[in-house]
N, C-alpha and C positions, 0 to 999 in steps of 0.2 A: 557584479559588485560595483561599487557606485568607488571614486577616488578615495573619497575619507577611508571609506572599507578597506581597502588595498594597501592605503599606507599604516591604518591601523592594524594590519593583517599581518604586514611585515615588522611591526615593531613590534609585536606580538612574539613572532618568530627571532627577533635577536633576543627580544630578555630572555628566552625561552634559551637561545644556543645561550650566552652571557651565562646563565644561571647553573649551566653544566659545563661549561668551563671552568667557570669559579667551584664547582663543586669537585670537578675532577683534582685542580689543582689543591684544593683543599685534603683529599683522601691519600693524592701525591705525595705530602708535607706531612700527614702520618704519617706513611708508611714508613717514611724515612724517621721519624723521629722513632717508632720504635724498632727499626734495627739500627738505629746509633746504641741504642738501648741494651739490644740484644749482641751488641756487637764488644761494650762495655761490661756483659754479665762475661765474655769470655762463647761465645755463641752456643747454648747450650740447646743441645736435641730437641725439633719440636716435639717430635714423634721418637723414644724412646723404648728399643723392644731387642728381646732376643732373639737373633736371626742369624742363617746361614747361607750364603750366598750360592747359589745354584748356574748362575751364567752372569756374568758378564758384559755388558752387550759393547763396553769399550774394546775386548778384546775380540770380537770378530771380524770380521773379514773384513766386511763391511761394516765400520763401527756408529753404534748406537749410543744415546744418551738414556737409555735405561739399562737395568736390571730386573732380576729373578731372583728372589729369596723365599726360602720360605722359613718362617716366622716360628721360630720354635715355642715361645712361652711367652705372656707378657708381664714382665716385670708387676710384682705385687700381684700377681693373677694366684690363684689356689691351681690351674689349670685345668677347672673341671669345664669350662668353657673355652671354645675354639675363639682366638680374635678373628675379626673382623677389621683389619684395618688394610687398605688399600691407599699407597703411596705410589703418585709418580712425579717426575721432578723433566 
């Protein structure tokens, strides 16, 4: 590559980092603005369902940040279908 190439190469390569920066920062600034949001509704359930907790994982031995539920019904459901819903946090 000839000089001009090289330096056009790399200015290439900052708008390119610049543009996702700014973009990160951008989705950043959502995020926050809607759990101010959600935080002003009173933080209501993303995920809403009736369940029965099976394990734990705060209370064992070695303690986890999950759980075991299984998912009895879901709310407004007729229950002639099984959910499908998979939550981990």
């Amino acid at each position: 590559m000839t000089d001009l190439a090289n330096r056009l190469s790399g200015r290439h390569d900052l708008a390119a980092k610049t543009a996702r920066v700014l973009q990160t920062r951008a989705k950043l600034a959502q995020e926050r603005v809607n759990f101010v949001e959600r935080e002003r509704q009173g933080l209501p359930p993303v995920l809403h369902f009736n369940y029965e907790m099976m394990l734990d994982g705060r209370t064992r031995q070695r303690a986890v940040n999950y759980a075991l539920v299984r998912i009895r019904t879901v709310l407004g459901s007729t229950g002639s279908r099984r959910p499908r819903v998979v939550a981990a946090n």
